[in-house]
C-alpha positions in Angstrom: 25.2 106.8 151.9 28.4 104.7 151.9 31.3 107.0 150.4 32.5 104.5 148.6 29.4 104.1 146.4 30.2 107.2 144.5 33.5 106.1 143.8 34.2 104.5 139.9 34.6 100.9 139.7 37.8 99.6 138.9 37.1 99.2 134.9 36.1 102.2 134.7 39.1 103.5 136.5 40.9 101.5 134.1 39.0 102.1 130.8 40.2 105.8 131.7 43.6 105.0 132.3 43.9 102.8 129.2 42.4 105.9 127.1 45.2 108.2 128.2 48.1 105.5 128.0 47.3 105.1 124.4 46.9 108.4 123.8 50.6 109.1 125.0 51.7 106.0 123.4 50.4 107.8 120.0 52.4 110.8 120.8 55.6 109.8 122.1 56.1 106.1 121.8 58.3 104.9 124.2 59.9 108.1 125.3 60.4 109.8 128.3 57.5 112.0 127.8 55.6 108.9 127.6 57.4 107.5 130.9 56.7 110.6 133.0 53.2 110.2 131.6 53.1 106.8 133.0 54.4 107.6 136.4 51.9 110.7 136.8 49.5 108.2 136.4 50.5 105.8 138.5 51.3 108.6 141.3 46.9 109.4 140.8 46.4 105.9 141.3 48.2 105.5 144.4 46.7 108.6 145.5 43.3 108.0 145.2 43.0 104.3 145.7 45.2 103.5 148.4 43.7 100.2 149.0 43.7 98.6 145.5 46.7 100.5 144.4 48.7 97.3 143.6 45.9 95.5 141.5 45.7 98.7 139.4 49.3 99.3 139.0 49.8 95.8 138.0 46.7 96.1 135.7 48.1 99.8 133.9 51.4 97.5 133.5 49.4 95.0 131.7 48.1 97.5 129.4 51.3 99.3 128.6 52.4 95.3 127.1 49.2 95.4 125.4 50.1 98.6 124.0 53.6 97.1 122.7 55.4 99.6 124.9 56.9 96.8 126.9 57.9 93.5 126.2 56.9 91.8 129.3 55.7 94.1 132.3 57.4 94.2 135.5 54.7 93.5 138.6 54.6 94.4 142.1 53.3 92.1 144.9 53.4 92.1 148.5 56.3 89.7 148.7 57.8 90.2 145.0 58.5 91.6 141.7 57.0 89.3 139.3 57.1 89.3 135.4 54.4 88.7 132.4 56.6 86.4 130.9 55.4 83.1 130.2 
């Protein structure tokens, strides 16, 4: 068996990481308790998915703009920082 079959699929990786980042949102807006929150998160995601750490990063930044925490999120890239803003 492959060990990355038991691994979670990226959306659900993400549904999970949406949950909690609206869950913080809820309790401390755009605080720092909701920033260290953030950052703990992002630390897990680097952590346990080394290889498609910048896709998810990128993809829990889209979600904080979603959320309203953020105006336009601030991506990472391989080359460069890019924004959301359009």
């Amino acid at each position: 068996m492959c060990a990355h079959a038991a691994s979670p699929t990226p959306n659900l990786i993400l549904d999970g990481i949406r949950a909690r980042l609206r869950s913080q949102y809820r309790l401390h807006r755009r605080g720092a308790l909701f920033w260290t929150a953030y950052q703990s998160m992002q630390l897990e995601l680097v952590r346990d998915h080394p290889r498609d750490h910048v896709r998810l990063c990128n993809a829990m930044a889209d979600i904080a703009e979603d959320l309203g925490v953020v105006e336009h999120a601030q991506l990472i890239g391989n080359r460069n920082a890019v924004s959301t803003l359009r």
